[in-house]
Every structure is written in structure tokens, then in C-alpha cells.
C-alpha positions as CSV (number, residue, x, y, z in Angstrom):
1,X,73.9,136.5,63.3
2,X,73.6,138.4,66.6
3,X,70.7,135.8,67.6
4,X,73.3,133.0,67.2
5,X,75.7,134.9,69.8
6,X,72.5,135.3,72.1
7,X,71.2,131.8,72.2
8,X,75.0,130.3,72.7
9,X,75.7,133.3,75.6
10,X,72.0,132.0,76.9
11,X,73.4,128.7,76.8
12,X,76.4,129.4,78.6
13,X,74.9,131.6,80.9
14,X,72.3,128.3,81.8
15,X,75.1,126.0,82.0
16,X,77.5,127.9,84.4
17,X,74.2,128.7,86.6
18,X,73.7,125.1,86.8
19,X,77.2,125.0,88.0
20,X,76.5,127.5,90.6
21,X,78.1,130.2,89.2
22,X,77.1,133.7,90.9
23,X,74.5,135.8,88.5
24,X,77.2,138.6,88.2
25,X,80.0,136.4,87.2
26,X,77.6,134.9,84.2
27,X,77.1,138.2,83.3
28,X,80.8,139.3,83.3
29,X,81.5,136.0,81.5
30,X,79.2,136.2,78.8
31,X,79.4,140.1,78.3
32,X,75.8,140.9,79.9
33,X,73.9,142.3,81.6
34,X,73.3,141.0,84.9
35,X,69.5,141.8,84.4
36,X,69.6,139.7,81.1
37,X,71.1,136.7,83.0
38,X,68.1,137.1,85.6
39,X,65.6,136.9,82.9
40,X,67.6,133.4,81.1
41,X,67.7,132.1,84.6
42,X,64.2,133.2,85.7
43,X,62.9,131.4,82.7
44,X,64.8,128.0,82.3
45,X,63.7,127.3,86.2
46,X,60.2,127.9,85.0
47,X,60.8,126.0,82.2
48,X,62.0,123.5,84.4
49,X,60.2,123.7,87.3
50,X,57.7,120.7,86.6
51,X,60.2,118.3,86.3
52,X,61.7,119.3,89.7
53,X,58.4,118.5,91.1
């Protein structure tokens, strides 16, 4: 159950990042900390990063 929460607060987090959101607002929004929201961010651009390229 609580993995549920954290993949749709991940999910969130992405999306508003995406919009341009600042990392402490995500954080507020989605009830985390700001250091978790680092880590979601740090690896959906690496994720990502190839097809940026």
C-alpha cells in the first residue's frame, strides 16, 4: 500500500517538475522531502537523458 502512495507522489512529483515547478514546492505538494524529490528528479533525467540527445 504505501508503495502505491510512493510511485503516484513520484509521478506527481515528475509531472509538476516537467512543468517547472520549483523542487521545494513538489516536495511541499506531495508531502516530501525535498531530498526525495532530488533523487525522483535526478533519476527520470537520467532516465531520459538519451532521448534528449
Amino acid at each position: 500500500m504505501a508503495q502505491g502512495r510512493e510511485e503516484r507522489s513520484k509521478a506527481t512529483a515528475i509531472n509538476l517538475y516537467k512543468m517547472g515547478m520549483p523542487m521545494a514546492q513538489i516536495a511541499q505538494a506531495v508531502e516530501e522531502k525535498a531530498q526525495t524529490i532530488e533523487c525522483w528528479v535526478d533519476e527520470f533525467r537520467k532516465e531520459n537523458e538519451d532521448s534528449v540527445n
